[in-house]
N, C-alpha and C positions, 0 to 999 in steps of 0.2 A: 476430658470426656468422661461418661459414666461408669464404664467399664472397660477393661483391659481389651475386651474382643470388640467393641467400640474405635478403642482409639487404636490400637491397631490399622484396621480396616478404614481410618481416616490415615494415617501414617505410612504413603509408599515409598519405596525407591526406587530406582529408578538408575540402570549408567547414563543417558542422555532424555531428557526433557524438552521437548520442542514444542512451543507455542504458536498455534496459526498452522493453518491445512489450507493454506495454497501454493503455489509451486516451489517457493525456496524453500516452505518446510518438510513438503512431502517427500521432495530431491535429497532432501539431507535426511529423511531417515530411515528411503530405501537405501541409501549408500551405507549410513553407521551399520543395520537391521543385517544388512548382506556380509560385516567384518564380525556379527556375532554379536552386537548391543543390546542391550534391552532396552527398550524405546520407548517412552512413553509421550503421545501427540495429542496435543491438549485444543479444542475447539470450542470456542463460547457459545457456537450455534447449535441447532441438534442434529444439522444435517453437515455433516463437514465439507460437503462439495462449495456450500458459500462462504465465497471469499471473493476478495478483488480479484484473482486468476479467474474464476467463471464469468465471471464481467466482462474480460475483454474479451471486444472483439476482431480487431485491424488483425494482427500476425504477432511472428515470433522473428527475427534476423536471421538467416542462413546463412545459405551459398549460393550466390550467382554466377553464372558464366561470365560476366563483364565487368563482375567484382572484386575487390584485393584486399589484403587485412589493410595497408596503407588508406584505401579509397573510404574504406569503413572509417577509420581511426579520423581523418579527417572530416567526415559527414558527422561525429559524433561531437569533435571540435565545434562545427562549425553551429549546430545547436546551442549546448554549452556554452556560447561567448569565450570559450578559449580558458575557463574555470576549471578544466577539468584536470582531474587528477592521471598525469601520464603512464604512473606502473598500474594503475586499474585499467586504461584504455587498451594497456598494451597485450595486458594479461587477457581480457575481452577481447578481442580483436585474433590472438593466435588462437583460443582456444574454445571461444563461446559458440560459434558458427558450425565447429566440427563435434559437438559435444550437441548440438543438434540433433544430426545426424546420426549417431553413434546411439545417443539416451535416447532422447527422444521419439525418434522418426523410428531407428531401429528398435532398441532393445522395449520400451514400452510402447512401441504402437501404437503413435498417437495421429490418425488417420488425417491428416493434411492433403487439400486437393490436388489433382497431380495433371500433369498431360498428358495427352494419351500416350506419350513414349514411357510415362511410369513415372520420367521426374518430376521434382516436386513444381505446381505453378508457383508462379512471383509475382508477386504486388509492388507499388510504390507508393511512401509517403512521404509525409512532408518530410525537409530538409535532406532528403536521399536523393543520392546524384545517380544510382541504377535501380533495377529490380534486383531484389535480395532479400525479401520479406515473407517466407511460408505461412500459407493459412489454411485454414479450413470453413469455406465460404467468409458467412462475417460474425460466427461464433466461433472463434480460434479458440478463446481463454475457457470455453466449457467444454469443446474438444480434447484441450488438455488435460485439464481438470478430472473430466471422466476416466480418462487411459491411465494417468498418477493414480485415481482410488483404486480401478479395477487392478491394477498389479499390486497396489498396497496390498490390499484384503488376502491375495496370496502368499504373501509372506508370512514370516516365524517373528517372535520376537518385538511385535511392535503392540501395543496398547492403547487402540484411539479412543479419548475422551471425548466424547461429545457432551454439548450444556453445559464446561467447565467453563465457569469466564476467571481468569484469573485476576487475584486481586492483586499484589504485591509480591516483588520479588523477595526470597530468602536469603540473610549472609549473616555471616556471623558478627558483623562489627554490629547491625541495627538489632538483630534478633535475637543472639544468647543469651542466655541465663548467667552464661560465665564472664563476670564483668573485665577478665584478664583479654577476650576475645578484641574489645572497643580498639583496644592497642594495633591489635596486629591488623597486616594489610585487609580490607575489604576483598570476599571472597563470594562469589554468589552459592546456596546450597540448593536451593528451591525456588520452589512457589506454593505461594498459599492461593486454594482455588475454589469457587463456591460452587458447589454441585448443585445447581437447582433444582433437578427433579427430586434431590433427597432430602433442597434447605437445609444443607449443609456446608461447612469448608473444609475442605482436606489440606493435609499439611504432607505435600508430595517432594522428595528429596531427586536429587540428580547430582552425579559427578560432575557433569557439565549441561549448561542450559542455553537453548538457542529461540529469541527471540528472531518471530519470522510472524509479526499478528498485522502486517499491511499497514495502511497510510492512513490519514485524519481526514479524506475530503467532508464527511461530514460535521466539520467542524463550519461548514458554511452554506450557506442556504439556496444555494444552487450548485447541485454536485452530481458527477455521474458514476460515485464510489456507493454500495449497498450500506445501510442503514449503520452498518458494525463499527465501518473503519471513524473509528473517532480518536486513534492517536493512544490507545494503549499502550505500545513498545515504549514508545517515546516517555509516556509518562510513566513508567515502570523504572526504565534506565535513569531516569534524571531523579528520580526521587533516590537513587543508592549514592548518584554522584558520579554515573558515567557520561562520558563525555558526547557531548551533542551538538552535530556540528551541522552549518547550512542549513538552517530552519527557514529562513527568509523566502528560503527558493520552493516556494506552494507553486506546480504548473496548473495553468487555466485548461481543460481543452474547447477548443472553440466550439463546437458544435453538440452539443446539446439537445436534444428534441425538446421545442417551445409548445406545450398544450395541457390544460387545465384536468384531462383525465390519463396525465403520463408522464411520471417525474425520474427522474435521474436515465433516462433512457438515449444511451449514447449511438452516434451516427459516427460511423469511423470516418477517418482520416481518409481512410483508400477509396470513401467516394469519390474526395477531391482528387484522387491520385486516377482515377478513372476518368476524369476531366470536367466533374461538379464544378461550379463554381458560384462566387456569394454574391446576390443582391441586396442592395436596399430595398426599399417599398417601392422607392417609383422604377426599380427595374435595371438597375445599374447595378454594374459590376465597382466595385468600391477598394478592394481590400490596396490596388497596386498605388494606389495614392498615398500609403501609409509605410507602405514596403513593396522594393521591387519584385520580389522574387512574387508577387500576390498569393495564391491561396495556396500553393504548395512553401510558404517560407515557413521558418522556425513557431514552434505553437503558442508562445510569448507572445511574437509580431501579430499573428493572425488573431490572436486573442485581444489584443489589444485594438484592433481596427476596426474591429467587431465592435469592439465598447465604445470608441472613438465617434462610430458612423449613429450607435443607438444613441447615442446623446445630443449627435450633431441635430437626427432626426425627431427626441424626442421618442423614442419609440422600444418597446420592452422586448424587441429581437429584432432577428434577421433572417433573409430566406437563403437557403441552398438548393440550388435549381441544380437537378441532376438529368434533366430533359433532354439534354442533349449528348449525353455520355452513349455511347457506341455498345457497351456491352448489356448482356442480355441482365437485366436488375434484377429480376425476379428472380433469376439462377444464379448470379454472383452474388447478391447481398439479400436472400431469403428470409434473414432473421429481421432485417429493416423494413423489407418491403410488406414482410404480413403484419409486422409490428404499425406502422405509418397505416396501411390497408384498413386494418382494427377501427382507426382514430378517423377513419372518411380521407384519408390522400393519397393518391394513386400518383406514386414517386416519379412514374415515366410521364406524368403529365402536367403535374401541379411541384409547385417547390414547398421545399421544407420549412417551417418556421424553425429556429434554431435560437440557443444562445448558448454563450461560454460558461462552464461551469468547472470549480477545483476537479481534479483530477488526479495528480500525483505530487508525492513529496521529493522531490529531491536532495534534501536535508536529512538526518538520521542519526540513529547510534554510531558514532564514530567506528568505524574497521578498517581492518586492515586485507591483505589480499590474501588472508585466509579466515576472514568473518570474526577474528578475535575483537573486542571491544577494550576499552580501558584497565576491567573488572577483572580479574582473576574468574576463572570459572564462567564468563556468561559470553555466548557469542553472538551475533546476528546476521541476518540477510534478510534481502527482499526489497519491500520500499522501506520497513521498518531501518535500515543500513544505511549510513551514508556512507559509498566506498570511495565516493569522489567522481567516478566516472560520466555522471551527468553532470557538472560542474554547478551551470547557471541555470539549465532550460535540458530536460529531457529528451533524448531523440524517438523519434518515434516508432514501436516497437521493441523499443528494446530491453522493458522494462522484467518482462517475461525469459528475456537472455537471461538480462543478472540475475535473477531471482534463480532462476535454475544454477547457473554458473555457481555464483557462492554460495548455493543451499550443497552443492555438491562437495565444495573446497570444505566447509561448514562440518558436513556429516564426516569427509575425511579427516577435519583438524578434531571432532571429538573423537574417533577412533587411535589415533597415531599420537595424542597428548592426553587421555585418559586418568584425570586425577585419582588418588585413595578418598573415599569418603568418611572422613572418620569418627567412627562408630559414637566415641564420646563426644564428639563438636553436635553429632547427631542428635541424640540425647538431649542437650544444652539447650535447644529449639521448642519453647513451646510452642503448645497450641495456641490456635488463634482465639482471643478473647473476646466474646462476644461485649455489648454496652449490657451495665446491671439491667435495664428497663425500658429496652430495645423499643423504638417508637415506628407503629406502622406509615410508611411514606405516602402521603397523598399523589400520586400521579399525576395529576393535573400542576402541581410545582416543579415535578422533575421536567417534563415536558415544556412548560414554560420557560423555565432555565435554560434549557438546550435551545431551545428557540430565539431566547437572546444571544446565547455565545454564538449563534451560527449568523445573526441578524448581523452583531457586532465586528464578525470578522470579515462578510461579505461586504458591508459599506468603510469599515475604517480602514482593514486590513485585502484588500483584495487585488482586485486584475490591477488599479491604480491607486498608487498611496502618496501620502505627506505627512510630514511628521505632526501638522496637530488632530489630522484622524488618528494616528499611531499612536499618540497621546490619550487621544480619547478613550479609546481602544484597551491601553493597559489601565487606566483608571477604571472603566468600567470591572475590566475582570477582576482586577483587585478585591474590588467590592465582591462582586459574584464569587469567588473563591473563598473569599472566607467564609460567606453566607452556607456553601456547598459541602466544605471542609466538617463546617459543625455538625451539618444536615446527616452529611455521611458517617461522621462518628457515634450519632445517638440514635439512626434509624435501622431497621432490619436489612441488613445484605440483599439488594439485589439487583441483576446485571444493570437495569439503567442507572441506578445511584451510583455502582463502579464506574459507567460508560461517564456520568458527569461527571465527576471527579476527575476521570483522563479528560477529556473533555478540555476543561476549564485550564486544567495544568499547560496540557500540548498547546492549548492554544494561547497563552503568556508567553511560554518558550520559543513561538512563530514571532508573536508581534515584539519582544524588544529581542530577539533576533534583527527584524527588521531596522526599529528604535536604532539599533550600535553602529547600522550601514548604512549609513547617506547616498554612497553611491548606484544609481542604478543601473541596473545590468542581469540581463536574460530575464529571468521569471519577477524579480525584485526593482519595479518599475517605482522611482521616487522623484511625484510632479514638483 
């Protein structure tokens, strides 16, 4: 940098760094902020409330009267295919439901509807054998959402970055100056991050770094994840050499809203759980020909029946007839009903066009049941995490548990295991190097780009696959990747040229994931 007060003011520290401001990140650094950390919460958008936590809508898991951690443990199974990881079920299961209650509901206020006796109401969705699913009508994830910032802002200690997209993680084996560093174990120190309103990179230090930046559904062309989530954690961790495990397992959710002036606009689960149910065109119910359990089964089955019936018929969706459901729509699912209202369809009268679209990752940075990764120094949670707990196929709601659960374990393991940062390894770390003769990026190519890789993973890599789509599929990106790689080493920094780059990466690591496992099961269906 030009000057010493310059690079400074590009050069922070930081004790904990956490990527991504939705609920596993926010959860982990009220909890570090509260033991005294200094925190630094980094968000590529300018408004930090978006993220895939404001997205959703269905619920969060509680507590039921007619519920047990056993009863749980098995409805989580039974999604899963029986994939899952049992010390994360187990660990979910005693302590995620009460930690609801406790964080959530109590300590931050996060206003869930109740009955008039004050307890909380309950929802059902697919593959849940009772009611046990807290909401707050059918925007639960921006209810959240709001209560996590409003108590953030209150706190001491914490430093939110907003319009930081980060590019690359820090460690001293890829980034020192001191070529003695290569040798020793891989250590994460940072992140380098491009401050766009300043068209700049900061070169931001942390004793410990927790990736928590959500999922890649828009790595495909019908998705009901906001614009951002394009698989950044993913390609951050694989590029140091952490381990990344269940990539394969992309969930579809079925329902979708199908309409030319309304894209990624999700229709929860708990309509079916109210007693919606799916037609075809000519007015049938379809789904139980496919799976018994019909529109409340696993979201894999239902996605997949979905796809099955649009092809039997020909046809670019399906409807969800919610006409017949008992409760008042317009009071219980408000955010649907003015949304659908907007577009000319009045839900108590008319059914929904739908179709399945990515949704969530099941796959992740490899952790363990305190958020540690592979890496010395770097932790994760959220969907960015694979802890194991969704094994095959996601259960429904529960995504928003984990997320909080090990954003929480998360913010406690960087307090209670608190590295030295050392001053000289500090030092060692340059600045990020801009190209001599920085080439302004045509937009119109990034765009395109992404439009392939999202084109390529929704037909080769999608709801149904075979290995010579999956073939197709890594050839393609092959080519694209390199083409991307170059683009992004010679053009000027910015967030869509980094979102391509994740991008292209995350989505290789999905498909020969896929490629290595023949066998099909839950989310990783192989015709």
């Amino acid at each position: 940098m030009g000057s010493a007060r310059s690079r400074a003011a590009d050069r922070v520290e930081f004790d904990l760094l956490i990527i991504g401001t939705g609920i596993a990140g926010i959860s982990a650094a009220i909890t570090a902020a509260d033991a005294g950390l200094n925190v630094g919460l980094l968000s590529k958008e300018t408004d930090a409330f978006q993220s895939n936590t404001g997205w959703a809508q269905g619920g969060i898991i509680g507590t039921g009267p007619e519920d047990s951690a056993e009863q749980l443990a098995a409805d989580i199974r039974y999604a899963g295919a029986s994939m899952n990881f049992e010390d994360a079920i187990g660990l979910l299961v005693s302590e995620g439901p009460r930690l609801v209650d406790e964080f959530l509901a109590g300590r931050i206020g996060v206003p869930f509807t109740r009955q008039p006796d004050g307890s909380p109401a309950l929802a059902r969705e697919a593959a849940h054998s009772v009611r046990r699913i807290y909401y707050a009508t059918d925007a639960t994830g921006a209810a959240i959402q709001r209560a996590l910032l409003a108590y953030l802002s209150a706190l001491k200690g914490i430093t939110v970055l907003t319009g930081h997209t980060a590019i690359d993680l820090i460690t001293n084996t890829h980034n020192s100056a001191d070529v003695q560093e290569r040798y020793r174990r891989t250590r994460v120190l940072g992140v380098y991050a491009l401050d766009e309103q300043a068209s700049r990179v900061r070169t931001l230090f942390a004793r410990t770094v927790i990736l928590a930046t959500g999922g890649l559904g828009n790595l495909f062309r019908h998705t009901s994840n906001p614009e951002g989530a394009t698989g950044d954690g993913i390609a951050m961790a694989w590029r140091i050499g952490a381990e990344v495990i269940d990539a394969r397992f992309v969930q579809f959710h079925p329902t979708i809203l199908y309409h030319r002036d309304s894209q990624r606009f999700l229709i929860t689960e708990a309509l079916r759980g109210e007693g919606a149910c799916l037609r075809n065109h000519r007015g049938e119910r379809f789904v139980s020909r496919y799976h018994a359990d019909g529109e409340l089964g696993p979201r894999d089955e239902v996605a997949r029946a979905i796809y099955r019936e649009m092809e039997r018929e020909d046809s670019e969706y399906v409807l969800l007839d919610a006409t017949g459901v008992e409760v008042d729509l317009e009071r219980r699912f408000p955010g649907i009903f003015e949304h659908c209202r907007s577009l000319g369809i009045d839900i108590r009268g008319e059914p929904i066009p739908v179709v399945p679209a990515a949704h969530y990752f099941c796959g992740g940075v490899k952790v363990d049941l305190d958020g540690r990764t592979s890496i010395a120094g770097l932790l994760a949670a959220g969907e960015t995490a694979c802890t194991g707990l969704h094994g095959a196929n996601r259960l429904a709601s529960i995504s928003l548990l984990e997320g909080m659960l090990w954003g929480v374990r998360c913010g406690r393991n960087a307090v209670a295991h608190l590295p030295n940062l050392d001053g000289r390894l500090v030092e060692s770390i340059p600045d990020w190097v801009e190209p001599s003769a920085p080439e302004e990026f045509d937009p119109v190519l990034v765009r395109q780009d992404l439009r392939t890789i999202q084109s390529t993973m929704w037909n080769y890599a999608g709801i149904i696959r075979n290995r010579k789509r999956l073939m197709r599929a890594m050839a393609d990106l092959d080519y694209l990747s390199h083409r991307i790689e170059q683009f992004y080493r010679s053009a000027i920094l910015t967030r869509q040229i980094i979102e391509l780059r994740n991008s292209v990466l995350t989505a290789s690591v999905v498909v020969g994931d896929a490629l290595a496992n023949s066998r099909s099961v839950g989310c990783h269906y192989m015709e």
